[in-house]
MMTF fields as JSON, N, C-alpha, C and O atoms, coordinates in Angstrom:
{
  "mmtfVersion": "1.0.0",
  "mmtfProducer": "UNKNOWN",
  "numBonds": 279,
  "numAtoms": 280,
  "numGroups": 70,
  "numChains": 1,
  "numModels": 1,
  "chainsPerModel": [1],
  "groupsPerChain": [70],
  "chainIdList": ["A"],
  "bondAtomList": [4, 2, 8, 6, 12, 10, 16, 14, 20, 18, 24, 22, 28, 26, 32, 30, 36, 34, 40, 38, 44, 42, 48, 46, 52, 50, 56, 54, 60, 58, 64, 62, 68, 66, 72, 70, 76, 74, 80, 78, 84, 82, 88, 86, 92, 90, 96, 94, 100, 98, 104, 102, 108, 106, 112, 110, 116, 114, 120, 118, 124, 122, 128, 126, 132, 130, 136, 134, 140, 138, 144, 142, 148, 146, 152, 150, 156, 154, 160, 158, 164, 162, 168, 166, 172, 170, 176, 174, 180, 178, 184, 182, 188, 186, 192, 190, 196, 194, 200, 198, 204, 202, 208, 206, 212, 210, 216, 214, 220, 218, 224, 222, 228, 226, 232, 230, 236, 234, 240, 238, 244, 242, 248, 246, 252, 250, 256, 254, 260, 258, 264, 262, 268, 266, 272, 270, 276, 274],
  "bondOrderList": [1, 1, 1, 1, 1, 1, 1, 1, 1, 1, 1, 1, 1, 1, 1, 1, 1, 1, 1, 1, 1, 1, 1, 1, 1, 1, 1, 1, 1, 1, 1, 1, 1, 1, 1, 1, 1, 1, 1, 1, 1, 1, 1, 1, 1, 1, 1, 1, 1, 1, 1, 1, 1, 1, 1, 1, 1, 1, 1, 1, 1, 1, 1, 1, 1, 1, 1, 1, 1],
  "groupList": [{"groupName": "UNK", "atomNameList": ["N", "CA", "C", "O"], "elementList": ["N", "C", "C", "O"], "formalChargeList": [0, 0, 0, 0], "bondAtomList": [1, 0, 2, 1, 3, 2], "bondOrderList": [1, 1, 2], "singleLetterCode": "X", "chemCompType": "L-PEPTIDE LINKING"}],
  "groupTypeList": [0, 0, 0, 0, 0, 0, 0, 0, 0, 0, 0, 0, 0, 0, 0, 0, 0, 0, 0, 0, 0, 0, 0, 0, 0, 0, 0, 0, 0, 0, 0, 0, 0, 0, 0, 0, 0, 0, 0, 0, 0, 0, 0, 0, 0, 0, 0, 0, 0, 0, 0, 0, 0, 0, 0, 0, 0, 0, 0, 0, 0, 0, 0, 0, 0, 0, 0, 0, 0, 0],
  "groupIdList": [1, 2, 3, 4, 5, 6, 7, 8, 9, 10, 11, 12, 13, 14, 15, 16, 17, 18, 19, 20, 21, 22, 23, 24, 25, 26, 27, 28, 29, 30, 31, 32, 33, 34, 35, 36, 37, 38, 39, 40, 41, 42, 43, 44, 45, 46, 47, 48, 49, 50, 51, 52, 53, 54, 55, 56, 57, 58, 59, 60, 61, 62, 63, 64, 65, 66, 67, 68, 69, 70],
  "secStructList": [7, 7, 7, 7, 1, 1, 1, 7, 7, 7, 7, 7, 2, 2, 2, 2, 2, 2, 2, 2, 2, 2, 2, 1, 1, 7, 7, 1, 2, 2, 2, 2, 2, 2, 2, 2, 2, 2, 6, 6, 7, 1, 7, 6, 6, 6, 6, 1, 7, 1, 2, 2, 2, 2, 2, 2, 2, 2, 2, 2, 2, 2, 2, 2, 2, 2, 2, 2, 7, 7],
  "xCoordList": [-20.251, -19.779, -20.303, -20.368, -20.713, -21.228, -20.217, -19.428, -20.367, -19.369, -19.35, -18.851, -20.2, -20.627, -19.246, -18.528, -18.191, -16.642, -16.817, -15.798, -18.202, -18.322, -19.07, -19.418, -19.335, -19.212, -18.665, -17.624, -18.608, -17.224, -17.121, -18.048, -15.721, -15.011, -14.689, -13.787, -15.8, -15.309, -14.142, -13.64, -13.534, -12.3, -12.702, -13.761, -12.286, -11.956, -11.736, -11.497, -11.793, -11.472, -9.506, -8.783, -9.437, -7.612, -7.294, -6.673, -7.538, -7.239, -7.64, -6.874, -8.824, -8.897, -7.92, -7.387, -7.49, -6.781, -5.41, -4.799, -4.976, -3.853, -3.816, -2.777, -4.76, -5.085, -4.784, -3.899, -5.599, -5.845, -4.04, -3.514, -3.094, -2.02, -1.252, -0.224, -1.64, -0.353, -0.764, 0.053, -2.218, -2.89, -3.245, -3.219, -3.603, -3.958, -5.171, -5.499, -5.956, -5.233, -5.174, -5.399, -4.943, -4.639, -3.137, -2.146, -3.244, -1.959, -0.988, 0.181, -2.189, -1.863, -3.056, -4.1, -2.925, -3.674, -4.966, -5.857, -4.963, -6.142, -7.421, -8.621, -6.179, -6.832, -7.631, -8.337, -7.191, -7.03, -8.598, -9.363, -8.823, -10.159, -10.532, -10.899, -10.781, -12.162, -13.032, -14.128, -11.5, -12.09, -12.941, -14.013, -12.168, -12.948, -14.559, -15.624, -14.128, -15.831, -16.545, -17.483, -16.041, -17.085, -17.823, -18.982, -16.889, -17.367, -17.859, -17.992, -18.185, -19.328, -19.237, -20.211, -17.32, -16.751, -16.92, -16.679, -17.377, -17.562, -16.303, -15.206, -16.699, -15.727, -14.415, -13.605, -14.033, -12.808, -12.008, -11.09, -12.042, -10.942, -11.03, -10.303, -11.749, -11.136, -10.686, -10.01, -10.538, -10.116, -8.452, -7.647, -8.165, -6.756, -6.201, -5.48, -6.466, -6.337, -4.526, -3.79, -4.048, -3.352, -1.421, -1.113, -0.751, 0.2, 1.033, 1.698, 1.211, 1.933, 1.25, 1.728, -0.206, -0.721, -0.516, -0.159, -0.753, -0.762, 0.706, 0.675, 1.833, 2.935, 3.188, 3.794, 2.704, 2.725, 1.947, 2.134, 1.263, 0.149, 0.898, 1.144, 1.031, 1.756, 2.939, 3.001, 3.652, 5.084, 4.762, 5.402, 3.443, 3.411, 2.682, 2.794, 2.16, 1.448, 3.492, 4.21, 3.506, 5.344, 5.83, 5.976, 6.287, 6.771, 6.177, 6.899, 5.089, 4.26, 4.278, 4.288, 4.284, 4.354, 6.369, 6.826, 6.797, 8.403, 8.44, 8.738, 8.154, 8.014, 7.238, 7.431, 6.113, 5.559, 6.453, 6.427, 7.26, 8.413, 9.521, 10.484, 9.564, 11.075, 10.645, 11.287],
  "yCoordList": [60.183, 59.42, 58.001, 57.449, 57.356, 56.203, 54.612, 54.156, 54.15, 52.862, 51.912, 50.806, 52.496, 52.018, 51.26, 52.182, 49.957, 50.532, 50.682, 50.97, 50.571, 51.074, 52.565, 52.774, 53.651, 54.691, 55.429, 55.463, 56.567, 57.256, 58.166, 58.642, 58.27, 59.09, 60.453, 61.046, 60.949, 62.597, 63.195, 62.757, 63.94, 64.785, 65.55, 66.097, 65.822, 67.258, 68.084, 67.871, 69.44, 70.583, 71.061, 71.695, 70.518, 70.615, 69.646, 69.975, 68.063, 67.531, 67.451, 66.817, 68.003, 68.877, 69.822, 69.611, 70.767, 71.622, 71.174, 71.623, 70.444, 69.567, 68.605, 68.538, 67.905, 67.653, 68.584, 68.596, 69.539, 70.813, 71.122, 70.708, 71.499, 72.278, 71.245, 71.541, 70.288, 68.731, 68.424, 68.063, 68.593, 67.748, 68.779, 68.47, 69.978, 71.294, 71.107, 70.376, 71.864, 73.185, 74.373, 75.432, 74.5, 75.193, 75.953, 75.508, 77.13, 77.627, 78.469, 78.823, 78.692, 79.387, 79.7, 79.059, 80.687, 79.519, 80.476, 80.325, 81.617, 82.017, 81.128, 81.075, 80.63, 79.49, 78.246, 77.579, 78.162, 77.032, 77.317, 76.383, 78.563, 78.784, 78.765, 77.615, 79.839, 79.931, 78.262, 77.979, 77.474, 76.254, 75.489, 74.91, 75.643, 75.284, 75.747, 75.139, 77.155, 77.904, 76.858, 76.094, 76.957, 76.551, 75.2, 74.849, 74.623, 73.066, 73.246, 72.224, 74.42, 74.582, 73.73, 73.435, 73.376, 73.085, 74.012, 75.072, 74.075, 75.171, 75.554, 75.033, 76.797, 77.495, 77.559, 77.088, 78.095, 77.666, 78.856, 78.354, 79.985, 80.598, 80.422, 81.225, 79.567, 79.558, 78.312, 79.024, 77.24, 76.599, 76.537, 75.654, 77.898, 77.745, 79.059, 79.721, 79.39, 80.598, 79.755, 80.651, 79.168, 78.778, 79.009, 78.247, 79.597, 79.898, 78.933, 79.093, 77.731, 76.476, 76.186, 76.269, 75.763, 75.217, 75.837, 75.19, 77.743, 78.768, 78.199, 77.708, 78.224, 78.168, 76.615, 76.547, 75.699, 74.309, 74.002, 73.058, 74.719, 74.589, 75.579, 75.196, 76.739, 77.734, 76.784, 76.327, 76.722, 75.084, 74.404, 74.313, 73.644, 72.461, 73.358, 72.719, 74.432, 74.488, 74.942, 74.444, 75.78, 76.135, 75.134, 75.272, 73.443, 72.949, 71.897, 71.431, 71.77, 71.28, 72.443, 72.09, 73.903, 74.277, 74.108, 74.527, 73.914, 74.085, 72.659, 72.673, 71.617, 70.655, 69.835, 68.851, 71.264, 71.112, 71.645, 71.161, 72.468, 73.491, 72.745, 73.283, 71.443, 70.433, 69.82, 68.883],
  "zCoordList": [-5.45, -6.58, -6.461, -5.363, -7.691, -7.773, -7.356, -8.184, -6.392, -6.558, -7.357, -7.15, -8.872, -10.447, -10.496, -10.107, -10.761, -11.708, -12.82, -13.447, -13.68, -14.883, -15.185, -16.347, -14.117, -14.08, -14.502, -13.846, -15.679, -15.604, -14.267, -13.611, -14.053, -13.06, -13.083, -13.674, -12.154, -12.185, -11.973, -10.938, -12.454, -11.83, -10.982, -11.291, -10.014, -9.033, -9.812, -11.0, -9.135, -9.806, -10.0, -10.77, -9.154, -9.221, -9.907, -10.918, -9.725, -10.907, -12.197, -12.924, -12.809, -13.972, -14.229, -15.319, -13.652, -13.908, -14.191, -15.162, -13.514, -13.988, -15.119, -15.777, -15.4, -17.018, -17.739, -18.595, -17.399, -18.929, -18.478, -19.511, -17.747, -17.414, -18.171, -18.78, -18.144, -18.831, -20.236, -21.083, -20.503, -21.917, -22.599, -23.79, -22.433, -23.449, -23.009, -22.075, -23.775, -24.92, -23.951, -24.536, -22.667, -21.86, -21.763, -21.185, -22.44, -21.94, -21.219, -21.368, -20.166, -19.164, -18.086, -18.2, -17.025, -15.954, -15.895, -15.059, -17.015, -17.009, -18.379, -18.646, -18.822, -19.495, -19.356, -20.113, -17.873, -17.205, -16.214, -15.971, -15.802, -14.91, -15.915, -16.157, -17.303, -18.118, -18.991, -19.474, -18.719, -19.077, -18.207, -18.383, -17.209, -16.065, -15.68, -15.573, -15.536, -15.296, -16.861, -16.636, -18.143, -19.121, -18.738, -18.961, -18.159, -17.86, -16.564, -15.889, -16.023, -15.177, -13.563, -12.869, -13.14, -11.964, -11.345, -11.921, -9.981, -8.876, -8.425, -8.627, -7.618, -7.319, -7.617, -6.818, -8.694, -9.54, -8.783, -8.133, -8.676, -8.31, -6.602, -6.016, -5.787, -4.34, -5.24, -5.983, -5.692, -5.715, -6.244, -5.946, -7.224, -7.539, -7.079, -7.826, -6.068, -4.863, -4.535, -4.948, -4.287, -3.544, -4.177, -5.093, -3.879, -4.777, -5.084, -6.107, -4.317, -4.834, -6.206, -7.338, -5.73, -7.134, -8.217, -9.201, -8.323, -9.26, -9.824, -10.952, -9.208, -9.613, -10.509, -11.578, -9.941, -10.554, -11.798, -12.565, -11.856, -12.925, -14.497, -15.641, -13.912, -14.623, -15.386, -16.527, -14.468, -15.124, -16.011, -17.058, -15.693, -16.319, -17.958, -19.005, -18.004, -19.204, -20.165, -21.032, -19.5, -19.96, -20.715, -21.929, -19.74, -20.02, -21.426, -22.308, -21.33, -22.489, -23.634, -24.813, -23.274, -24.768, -24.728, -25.792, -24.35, -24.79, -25.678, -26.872, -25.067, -25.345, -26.963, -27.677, -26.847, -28.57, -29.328, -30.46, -29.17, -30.001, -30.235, -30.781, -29.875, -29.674, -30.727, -31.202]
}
């Protein structure tokens, strides 16, 4: 990564996924890799292999659609 501060800033692949799980249009977490694979982030499923994250991610898309329904 560039020590540019006028660079834009890459996301990680987990914190992408947590964008898309909080900001859309992701709504669920197979939603959440195919966006990922499109934007062409590596290794997306070792990366959300992990069942904390699966579970946290899953939540947060939940709680954002409950949240559009309010």
């Amino acid at each position: 990564m560039s020590d540019d501060p006028d660079s834009p800033r890459v996301l990680s692949t987990i914190e992408r996924a947590y964008q898309l799980a909080r900001e859309g249009p992701c709504t669920s977490l197979d939603d959440i890799r195919r966006q990922l694979d499109r934007e062409r982030y590596a290794s997306v499923g070792a990366h959300l292999s992990g069942p904390t994250l699966r579970r946290q991610l899953r939540q947060l898309c939940q709680e954002r659609m409950r949240a559009a329904k309010e």
